[in-house]
BAVO-734020 format. One record per residue (C-alpha): x, y, z. Coordinates in steps of 0.05 Angstrom, whole numbers. Layout:
BEGIN
<r><xx>X</xx><yy>Y</yy><zz>Z</zz></r>
...
end
This chain:
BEGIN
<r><xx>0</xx><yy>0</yy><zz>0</zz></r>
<r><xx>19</xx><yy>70</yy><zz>-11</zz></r>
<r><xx>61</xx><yy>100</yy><zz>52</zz></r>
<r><xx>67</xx><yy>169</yy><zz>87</zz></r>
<r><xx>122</xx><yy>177</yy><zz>132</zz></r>
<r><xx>109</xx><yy>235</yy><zz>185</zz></r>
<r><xx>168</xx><yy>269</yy><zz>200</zz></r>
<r><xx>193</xx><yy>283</yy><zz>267</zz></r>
<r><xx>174</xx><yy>360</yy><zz>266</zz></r>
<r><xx>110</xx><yy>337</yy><zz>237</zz></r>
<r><xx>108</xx><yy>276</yy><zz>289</zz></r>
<r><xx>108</xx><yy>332</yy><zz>342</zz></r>
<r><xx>61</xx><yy>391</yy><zz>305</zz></r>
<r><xx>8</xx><yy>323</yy><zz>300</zz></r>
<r><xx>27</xx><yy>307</yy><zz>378</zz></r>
<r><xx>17</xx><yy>376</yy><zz>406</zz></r>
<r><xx>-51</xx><yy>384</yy><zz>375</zz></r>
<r><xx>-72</xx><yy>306</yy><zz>394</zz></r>
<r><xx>-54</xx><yy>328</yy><zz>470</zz></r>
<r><xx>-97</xx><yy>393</yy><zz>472</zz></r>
<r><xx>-150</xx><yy>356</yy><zz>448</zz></r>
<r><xx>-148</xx><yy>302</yy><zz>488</zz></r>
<r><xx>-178</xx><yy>340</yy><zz>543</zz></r>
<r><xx>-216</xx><yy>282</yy><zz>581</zz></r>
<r><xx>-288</xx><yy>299</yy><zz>559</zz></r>
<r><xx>-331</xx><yy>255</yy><zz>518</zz></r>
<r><xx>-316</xx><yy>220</yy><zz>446</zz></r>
<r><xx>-386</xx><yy>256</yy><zz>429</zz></r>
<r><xx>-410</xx><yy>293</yy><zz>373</zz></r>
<r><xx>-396</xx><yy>364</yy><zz>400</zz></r>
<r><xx>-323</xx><yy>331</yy><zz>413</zz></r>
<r><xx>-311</xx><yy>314</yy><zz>334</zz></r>
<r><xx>-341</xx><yy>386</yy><zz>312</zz></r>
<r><xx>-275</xx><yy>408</yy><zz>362</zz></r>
<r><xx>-232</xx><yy>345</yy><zz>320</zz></r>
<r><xx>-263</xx><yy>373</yy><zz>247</zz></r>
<r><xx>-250</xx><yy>446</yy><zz>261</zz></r>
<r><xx>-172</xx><yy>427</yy><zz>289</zz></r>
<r><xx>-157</xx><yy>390</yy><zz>223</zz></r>
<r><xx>-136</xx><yy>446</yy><zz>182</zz></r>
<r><xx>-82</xx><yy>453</yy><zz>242</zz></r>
<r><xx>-54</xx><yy>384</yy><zz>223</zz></r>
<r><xx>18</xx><yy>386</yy><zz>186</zz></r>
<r><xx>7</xx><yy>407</yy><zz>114</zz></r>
<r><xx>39</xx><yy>338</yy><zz>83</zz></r>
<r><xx>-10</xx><yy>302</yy><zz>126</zz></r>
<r><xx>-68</xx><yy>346</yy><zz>100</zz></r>
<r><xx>-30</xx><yy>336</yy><zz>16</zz></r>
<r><xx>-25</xx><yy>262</yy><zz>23</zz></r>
<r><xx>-94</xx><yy>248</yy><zz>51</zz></r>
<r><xx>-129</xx><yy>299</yy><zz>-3</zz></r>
<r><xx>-88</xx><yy>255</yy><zz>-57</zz></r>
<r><xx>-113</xx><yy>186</yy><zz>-24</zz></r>
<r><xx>-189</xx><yy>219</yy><zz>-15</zz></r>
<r><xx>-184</xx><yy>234</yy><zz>-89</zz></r>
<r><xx>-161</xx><yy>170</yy><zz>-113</zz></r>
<r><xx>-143</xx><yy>114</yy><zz>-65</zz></r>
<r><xx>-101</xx><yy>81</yy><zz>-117</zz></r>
<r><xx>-90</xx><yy>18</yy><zz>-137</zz></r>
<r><xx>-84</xx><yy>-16</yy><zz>-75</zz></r>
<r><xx>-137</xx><yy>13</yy><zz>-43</zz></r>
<r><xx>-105</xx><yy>30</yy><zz>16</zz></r>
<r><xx>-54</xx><yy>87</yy><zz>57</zz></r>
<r><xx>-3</xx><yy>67</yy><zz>109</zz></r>
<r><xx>11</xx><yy>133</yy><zz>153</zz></r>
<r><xx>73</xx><yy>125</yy><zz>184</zz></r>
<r><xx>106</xx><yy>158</yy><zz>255</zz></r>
<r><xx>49</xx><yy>180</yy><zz>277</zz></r>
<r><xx>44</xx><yy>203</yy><zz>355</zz></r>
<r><xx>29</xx><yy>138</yy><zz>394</zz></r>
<r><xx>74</xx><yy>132</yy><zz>462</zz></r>
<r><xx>74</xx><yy>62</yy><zz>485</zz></r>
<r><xx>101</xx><yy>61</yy><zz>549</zz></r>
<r><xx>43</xx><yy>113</yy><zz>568</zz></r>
<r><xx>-12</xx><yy>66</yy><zz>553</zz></r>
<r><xx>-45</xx><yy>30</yy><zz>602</zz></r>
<r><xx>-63</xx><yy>-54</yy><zz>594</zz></r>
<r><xx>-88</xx><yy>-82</yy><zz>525</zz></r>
<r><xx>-157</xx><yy>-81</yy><zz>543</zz></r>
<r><xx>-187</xx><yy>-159</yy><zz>536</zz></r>
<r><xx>-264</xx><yy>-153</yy><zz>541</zz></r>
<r><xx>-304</xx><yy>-163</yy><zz>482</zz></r>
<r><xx>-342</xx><yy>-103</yy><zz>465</zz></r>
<r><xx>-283</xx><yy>-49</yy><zz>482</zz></r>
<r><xx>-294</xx><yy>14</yy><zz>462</zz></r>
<r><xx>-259</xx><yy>86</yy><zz>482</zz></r>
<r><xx>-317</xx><yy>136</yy><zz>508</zz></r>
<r><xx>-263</xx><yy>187</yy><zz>536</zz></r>
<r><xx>-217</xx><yy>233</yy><zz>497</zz></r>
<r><xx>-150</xx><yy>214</yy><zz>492</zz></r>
<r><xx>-88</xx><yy>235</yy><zz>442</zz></r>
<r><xx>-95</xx><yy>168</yy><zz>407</zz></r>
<r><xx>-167</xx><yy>184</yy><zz>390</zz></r>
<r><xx>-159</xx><yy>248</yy><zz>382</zz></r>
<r><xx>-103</xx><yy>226</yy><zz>312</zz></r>
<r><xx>-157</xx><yy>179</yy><zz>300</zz></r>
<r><xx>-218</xx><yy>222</yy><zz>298</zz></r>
<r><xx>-177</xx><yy>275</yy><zz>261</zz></r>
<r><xx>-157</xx><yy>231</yy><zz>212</zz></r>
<r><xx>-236</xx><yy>210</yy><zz>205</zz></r>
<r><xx>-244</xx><yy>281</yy><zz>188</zz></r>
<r><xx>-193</xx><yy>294</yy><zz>138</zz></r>
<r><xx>-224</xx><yy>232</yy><zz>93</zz></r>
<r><xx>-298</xx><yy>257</yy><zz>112</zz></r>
<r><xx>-348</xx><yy>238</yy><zz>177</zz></r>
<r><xx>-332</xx><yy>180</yy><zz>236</zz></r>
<r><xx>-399</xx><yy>142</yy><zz>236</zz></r>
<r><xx>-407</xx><yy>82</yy><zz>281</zz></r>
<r><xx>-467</xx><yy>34</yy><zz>285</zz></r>
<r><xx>-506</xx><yy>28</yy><zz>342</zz></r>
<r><xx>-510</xx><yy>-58</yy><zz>334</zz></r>
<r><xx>-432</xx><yy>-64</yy><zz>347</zz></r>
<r><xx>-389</xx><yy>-33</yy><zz>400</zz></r>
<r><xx>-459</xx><yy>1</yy><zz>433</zz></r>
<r><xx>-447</xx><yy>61</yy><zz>374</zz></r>
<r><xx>-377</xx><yy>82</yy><zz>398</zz></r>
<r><xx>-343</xx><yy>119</yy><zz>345</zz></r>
<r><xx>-279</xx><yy>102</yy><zz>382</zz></r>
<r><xx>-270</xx><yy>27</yy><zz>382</zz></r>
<r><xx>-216</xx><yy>-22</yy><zz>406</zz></r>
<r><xx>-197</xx><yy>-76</yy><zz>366</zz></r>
<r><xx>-163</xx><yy>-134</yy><zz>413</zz></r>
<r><xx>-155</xx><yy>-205</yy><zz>428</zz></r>
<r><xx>-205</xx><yy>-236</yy><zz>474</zz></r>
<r><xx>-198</xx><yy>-296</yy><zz>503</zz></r>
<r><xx>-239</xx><yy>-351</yy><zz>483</zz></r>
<r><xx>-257</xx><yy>-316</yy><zz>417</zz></r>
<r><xx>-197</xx><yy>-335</yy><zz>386</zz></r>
<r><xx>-229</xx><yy>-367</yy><zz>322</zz></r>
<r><xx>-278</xx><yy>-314</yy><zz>315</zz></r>
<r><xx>-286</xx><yy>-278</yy><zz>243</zz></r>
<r><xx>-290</xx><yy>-213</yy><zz>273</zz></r>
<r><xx>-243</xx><yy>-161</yy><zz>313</zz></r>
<r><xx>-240</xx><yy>-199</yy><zz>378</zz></r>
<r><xx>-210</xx><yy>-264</yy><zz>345</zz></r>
<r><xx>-139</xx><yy>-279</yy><zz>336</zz></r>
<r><xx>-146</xx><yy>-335</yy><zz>279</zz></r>
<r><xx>-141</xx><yy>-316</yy><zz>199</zz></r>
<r><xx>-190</xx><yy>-263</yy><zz>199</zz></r>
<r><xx>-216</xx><yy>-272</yy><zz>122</zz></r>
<r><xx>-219</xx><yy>-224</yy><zz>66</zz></r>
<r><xx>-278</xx><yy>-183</yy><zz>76</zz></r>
<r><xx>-317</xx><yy>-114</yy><zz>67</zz></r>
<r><xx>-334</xx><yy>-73</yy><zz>129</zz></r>
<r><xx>-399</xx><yy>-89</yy><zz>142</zz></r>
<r><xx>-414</xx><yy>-119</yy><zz>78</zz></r>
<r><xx>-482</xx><yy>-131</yy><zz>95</zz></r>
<r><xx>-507</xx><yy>-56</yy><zz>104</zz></r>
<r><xx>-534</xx><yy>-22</yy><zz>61</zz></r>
<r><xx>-497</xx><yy>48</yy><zz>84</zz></r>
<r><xx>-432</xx><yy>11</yy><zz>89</zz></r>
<r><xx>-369</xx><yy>52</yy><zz>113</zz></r>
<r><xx>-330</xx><yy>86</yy><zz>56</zz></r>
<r><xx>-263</xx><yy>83</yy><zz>93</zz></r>
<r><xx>-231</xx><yy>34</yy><zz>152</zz></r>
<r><xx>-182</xx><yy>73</yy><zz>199</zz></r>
<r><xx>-132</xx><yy>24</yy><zz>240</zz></r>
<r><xx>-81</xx><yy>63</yy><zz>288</zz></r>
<r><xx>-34</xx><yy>16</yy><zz>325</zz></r>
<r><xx>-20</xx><yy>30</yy><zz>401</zz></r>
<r><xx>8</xx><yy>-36</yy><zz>414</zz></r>
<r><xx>36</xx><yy>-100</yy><zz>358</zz></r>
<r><xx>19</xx><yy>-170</yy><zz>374</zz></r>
<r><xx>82</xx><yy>-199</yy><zz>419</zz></r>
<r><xx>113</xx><yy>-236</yy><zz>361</zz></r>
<r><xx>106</xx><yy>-182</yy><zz>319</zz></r>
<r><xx>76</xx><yy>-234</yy><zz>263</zz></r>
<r><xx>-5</xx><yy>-204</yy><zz>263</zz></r>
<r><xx>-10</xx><yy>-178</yy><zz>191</zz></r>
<r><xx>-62</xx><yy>-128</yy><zz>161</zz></r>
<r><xx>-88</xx><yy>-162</yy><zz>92</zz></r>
<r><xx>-111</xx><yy>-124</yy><zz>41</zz></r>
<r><xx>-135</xx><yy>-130</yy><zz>-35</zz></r>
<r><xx>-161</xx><yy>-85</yy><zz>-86</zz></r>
<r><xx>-206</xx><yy>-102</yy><zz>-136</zz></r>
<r><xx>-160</xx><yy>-52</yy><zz>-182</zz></r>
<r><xx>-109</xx><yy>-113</yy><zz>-188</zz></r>
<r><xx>-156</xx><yy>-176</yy><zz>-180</zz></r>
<r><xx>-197</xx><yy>-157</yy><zz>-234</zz></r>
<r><xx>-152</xx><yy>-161</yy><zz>-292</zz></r>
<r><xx>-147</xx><yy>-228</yy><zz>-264</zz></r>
<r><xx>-221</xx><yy>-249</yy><zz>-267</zz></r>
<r><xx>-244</xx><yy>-268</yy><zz>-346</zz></r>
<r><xx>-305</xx><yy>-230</yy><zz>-369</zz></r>
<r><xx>-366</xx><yy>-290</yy><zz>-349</zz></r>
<r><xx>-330</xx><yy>-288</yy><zz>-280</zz></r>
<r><xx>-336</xx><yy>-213</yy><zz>-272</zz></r>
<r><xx>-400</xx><yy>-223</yy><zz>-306</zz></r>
<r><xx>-431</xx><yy>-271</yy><zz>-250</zz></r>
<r><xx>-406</xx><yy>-226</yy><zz>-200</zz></r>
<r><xx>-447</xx><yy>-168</yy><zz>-218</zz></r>
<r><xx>-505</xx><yy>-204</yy><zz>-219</zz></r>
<r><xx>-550</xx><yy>-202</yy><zz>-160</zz></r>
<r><xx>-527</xx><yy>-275</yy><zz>-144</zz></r>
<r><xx>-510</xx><yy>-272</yy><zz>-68</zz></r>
<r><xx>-528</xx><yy>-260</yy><zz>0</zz></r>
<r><xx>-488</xx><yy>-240</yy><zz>69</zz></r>
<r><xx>-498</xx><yy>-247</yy><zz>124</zz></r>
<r><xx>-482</xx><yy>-199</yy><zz>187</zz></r>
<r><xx>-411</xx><yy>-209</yy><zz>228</zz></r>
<r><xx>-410</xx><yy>-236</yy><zz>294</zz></r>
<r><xx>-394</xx><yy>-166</yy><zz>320</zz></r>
<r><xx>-469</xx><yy>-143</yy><zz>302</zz></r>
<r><xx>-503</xx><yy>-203</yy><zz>339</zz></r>
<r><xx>-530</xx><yy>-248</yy><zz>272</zz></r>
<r><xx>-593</xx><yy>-228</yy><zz>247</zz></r>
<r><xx>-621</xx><yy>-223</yy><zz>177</zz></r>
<r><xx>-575</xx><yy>-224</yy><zz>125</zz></r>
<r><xx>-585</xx><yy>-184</yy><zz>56</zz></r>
<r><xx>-628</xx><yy>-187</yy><zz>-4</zz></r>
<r><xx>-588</xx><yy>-222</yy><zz>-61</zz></r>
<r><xx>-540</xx><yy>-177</yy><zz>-81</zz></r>
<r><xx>-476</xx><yy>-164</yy><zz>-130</zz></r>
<r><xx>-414</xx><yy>-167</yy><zz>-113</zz></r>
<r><xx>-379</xx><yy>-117</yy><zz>-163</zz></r>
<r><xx>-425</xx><yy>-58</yy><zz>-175</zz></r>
<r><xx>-415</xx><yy>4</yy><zz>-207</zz></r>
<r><xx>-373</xx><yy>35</yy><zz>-267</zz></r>
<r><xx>-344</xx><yy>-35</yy><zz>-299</zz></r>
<r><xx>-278</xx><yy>-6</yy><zz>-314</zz></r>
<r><xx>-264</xx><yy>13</yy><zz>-226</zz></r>
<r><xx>-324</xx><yy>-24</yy><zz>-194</zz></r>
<r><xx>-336</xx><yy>-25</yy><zz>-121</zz></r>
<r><xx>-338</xx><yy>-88</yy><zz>-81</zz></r>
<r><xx>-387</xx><yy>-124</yy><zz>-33</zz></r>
<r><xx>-375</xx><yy>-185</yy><zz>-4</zz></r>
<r><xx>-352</xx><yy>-219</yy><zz>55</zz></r>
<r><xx>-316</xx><yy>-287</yy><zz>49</zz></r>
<r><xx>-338</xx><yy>-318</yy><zz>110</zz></r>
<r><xx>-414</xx><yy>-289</yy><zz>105</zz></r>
<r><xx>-427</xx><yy>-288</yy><zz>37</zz></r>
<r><xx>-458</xx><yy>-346</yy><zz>0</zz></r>
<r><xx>-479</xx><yy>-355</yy><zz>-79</zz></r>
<r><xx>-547</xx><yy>-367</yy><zz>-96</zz></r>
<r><xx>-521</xx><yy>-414</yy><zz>-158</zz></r>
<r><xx>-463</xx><yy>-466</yy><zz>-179</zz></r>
<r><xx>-440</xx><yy>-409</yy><zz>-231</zz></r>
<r><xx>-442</xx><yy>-355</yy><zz>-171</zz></r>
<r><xx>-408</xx><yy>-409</yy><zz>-127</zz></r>
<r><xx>-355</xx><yy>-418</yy><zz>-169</zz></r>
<r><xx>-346</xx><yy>-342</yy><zz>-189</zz></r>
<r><xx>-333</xx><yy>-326</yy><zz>-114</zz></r>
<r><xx>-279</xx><yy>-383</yy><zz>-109</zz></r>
<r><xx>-240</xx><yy>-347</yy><zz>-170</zz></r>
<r><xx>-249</xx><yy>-284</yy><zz>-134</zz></r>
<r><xx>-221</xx><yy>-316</yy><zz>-74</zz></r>
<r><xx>-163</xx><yy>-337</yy><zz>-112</zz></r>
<r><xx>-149</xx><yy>-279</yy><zz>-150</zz></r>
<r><xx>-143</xx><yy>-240</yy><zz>-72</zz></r>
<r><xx>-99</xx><yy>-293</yy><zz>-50</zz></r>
<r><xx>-64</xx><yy>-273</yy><zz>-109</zz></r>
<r><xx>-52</xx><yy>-201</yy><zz>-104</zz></r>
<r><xx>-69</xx><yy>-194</yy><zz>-37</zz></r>
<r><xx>-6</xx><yy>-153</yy><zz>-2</zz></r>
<r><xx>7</xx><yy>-148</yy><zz>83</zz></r>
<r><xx>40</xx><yy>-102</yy><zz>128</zz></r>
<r><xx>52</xx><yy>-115</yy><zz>208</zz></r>
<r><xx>31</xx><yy>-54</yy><zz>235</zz></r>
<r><xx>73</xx><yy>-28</yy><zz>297</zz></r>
<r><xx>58</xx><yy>28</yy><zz>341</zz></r>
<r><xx>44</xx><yy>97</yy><zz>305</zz></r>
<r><xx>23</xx><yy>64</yy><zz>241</zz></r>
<r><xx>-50</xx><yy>84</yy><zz>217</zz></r>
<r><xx>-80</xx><yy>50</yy><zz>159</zz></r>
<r><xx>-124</xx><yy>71</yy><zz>122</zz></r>
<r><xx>-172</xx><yy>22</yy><zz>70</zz></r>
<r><xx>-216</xx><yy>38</yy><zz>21</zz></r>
<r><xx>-280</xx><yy>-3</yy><zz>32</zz></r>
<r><xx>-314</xx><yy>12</yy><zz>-30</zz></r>
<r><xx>-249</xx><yy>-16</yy><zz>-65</zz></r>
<r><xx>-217</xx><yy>-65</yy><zz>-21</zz></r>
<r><xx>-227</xx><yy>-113</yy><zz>16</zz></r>
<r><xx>-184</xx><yy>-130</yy><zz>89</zz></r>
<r><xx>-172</xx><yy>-188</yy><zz>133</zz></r>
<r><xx>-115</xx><yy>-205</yy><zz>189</zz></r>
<r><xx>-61</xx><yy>-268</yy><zz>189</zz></r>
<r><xx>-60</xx><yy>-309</yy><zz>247</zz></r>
<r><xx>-21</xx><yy>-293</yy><zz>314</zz></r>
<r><xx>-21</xx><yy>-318</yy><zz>387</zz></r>
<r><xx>-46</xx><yy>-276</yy><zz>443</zz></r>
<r><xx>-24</xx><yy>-278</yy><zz>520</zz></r>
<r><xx>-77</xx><yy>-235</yy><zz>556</zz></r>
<r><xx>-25</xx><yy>-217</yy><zz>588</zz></r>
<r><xx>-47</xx><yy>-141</yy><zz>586</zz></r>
<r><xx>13</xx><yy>-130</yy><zz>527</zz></r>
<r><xx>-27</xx><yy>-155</yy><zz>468</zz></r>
<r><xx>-42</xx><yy>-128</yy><zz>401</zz></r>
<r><xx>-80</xx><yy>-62</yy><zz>406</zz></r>
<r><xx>-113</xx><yy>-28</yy><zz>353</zz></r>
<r><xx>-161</xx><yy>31</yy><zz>353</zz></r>
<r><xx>-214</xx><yy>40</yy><zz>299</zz></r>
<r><xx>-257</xx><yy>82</yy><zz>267</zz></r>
<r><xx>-311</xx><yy>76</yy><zz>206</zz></r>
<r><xx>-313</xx><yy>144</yy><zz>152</zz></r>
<r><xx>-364</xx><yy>168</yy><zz>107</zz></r>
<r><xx>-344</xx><yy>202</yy><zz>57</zz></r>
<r><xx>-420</xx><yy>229</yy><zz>44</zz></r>
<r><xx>-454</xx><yy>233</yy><zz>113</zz></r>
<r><xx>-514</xx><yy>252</yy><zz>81</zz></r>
<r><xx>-527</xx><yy>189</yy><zz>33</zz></r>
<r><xx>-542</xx><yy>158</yy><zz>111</zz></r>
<r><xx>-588</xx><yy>205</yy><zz>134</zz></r>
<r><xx>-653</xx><yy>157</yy><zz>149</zz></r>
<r><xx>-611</xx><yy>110</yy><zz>182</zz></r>
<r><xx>-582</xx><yy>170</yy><zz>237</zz></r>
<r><xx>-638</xx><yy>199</yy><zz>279</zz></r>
<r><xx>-624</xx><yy>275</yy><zz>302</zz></r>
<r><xx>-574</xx><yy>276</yy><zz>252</zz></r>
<r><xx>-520</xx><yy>241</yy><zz>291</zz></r>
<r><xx>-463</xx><yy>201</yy><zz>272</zz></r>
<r><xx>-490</xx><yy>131</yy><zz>299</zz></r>
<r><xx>-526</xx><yy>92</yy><zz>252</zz></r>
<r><xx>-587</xx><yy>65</yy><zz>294</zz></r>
<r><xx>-607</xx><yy>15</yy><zz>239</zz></r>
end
């Protein structure tokens, strides 16, 4: 993926601003008007690269942010309880949520992580072989809440803490490379409404979708919808055009271990993400990431968001 390395005058400009915003209130909605209105204080290479990525993603879909202000030895124990969320301002949300505002709106849904638009992504123990954030197994190649209909335009991943071994990767594929890999009745099949998913084990189950496509759009740059391990064909033909899509990920599918002060940044209308396998301790030391979910057009939502909030209630 394409890489932006702060530098260290930049690395303290972005650290100074995190830490006067990280005032100990709420991660609320009056709290992100403070993040939006800061973000034109951010270094001005920060504020070039993500107006190039917002633009055009690229071809892989994705942004690796580099050097960002994360001090390790000032966080407190990897927190190990399914459902973790941050509800109090900190300097690591604060990059977070200013990075969220840069690419657009944070959104959250209120099904998963009780609507916090600051989640934690961490181990939990006996959830290892869950496909979902608490799980420490192959997490498969997947679209953010493929299942939605107002499905987040952009994924934001800072690390405060790498897995012990240092082996956890962050998976991603665009559909930019695996296409010209696809022949044309493959690509066909997959833009036919020939599929169904199902909701992640972070949302509870429930209902899963009316059939569906999984490339939509402009042919030449579709968009993707699917999740590997909730999406199933309706047909043989569908069946076997998901396996060739499966193949052609494996295929051009590229990783990068995230340590602490990396951000990533996915395109979810383009790309797809997953996580290689690793081996918590629960120790209070593992992996610790903090997420977000961006819209790019907070309006195309607006019947799902009551009030005009930023939590999707449905």
């Amino acid at each position: 993926m394409s890489t932006l390395t702060l530098s260290a005058g930049d690395r303290a400009d972005l650290d100074t601003l995190a830490r006067e915003l990280a005032d100990g209130g709420a991660v609320d909605a009056a709290w992100v008007d403070r993040v939006r209105d800061a973000w034109e204080l951010t270094p001005i290479t920060l504020r070039q690269g993500i107006r190039r990525y917002r633009r055009h993603s690229g071809p892989q879909g994705a942004l690796l942010l580099r050097n960002l202000p994360v001090d390790e030895s000032a966080l407190p124990g990897t927190p190990s309880v399914a459902g973790s969320v941050q509800r109090t301002t900190s300097a690591p949300a604060a990059v977070l949520v200013l990075l969220a505002c840069g690419l657009g709106d944070p959104i959250a849904y209120a099904a998963e992580k009780s609507g916090a638009l600051v989640q934690d992504v961490v181990p939990v123990r006996g959830h290892e072989q869950v496909q979902g954030n608490t799980g420490s197994a192959m997490l498969s190649f997947h679209t953010e809440n493929a299942f939605h209909p107002h499905r987040p335009d952009h994924l934001i991943l800072l690390c405060l803490r790498a897995d012990h071994d240092r082996v956890a990767g962050l998976r991603t594929a665009s559909v930019r490379e695996t296409l010209p890999l696809l022949d044309e009745d493959t690509a066909k099949i997959l833009s036919s409404p020939e599929f169904l998913t199902a909701p992640p084990p972070s949302f509870g189950g429930g209902e899963g979708t009316e059939p569906h496509p999984v490339l939509h759009g402009s042919p030449e740059d579709p968009e993707l919808r699917v999740d590997l391990a909730a999406t199933t064909a309706l047909t043989d033909q569908a069946a076997a055009a998901l396996i060739a899509l499966r193949e052609a990920f494996a295929r051009t599918m590229r990783s990068v271990r995230l340590v602490p002060g990396d951000l990533a940044v996915v395109d979810n209308r383009v790309a797809v993400h997953g996580r290689s396998l690793f081996q918590p301790r629960y120790d209070g030391r593992d992996r610790w990431l903090q997420r977000t979910f961006v819209a790019a057009d907070l309006r195309r939502s607006r019947d799902h968001r009551p009030g005009d909030s930023l939590v999707l209630t449905r």
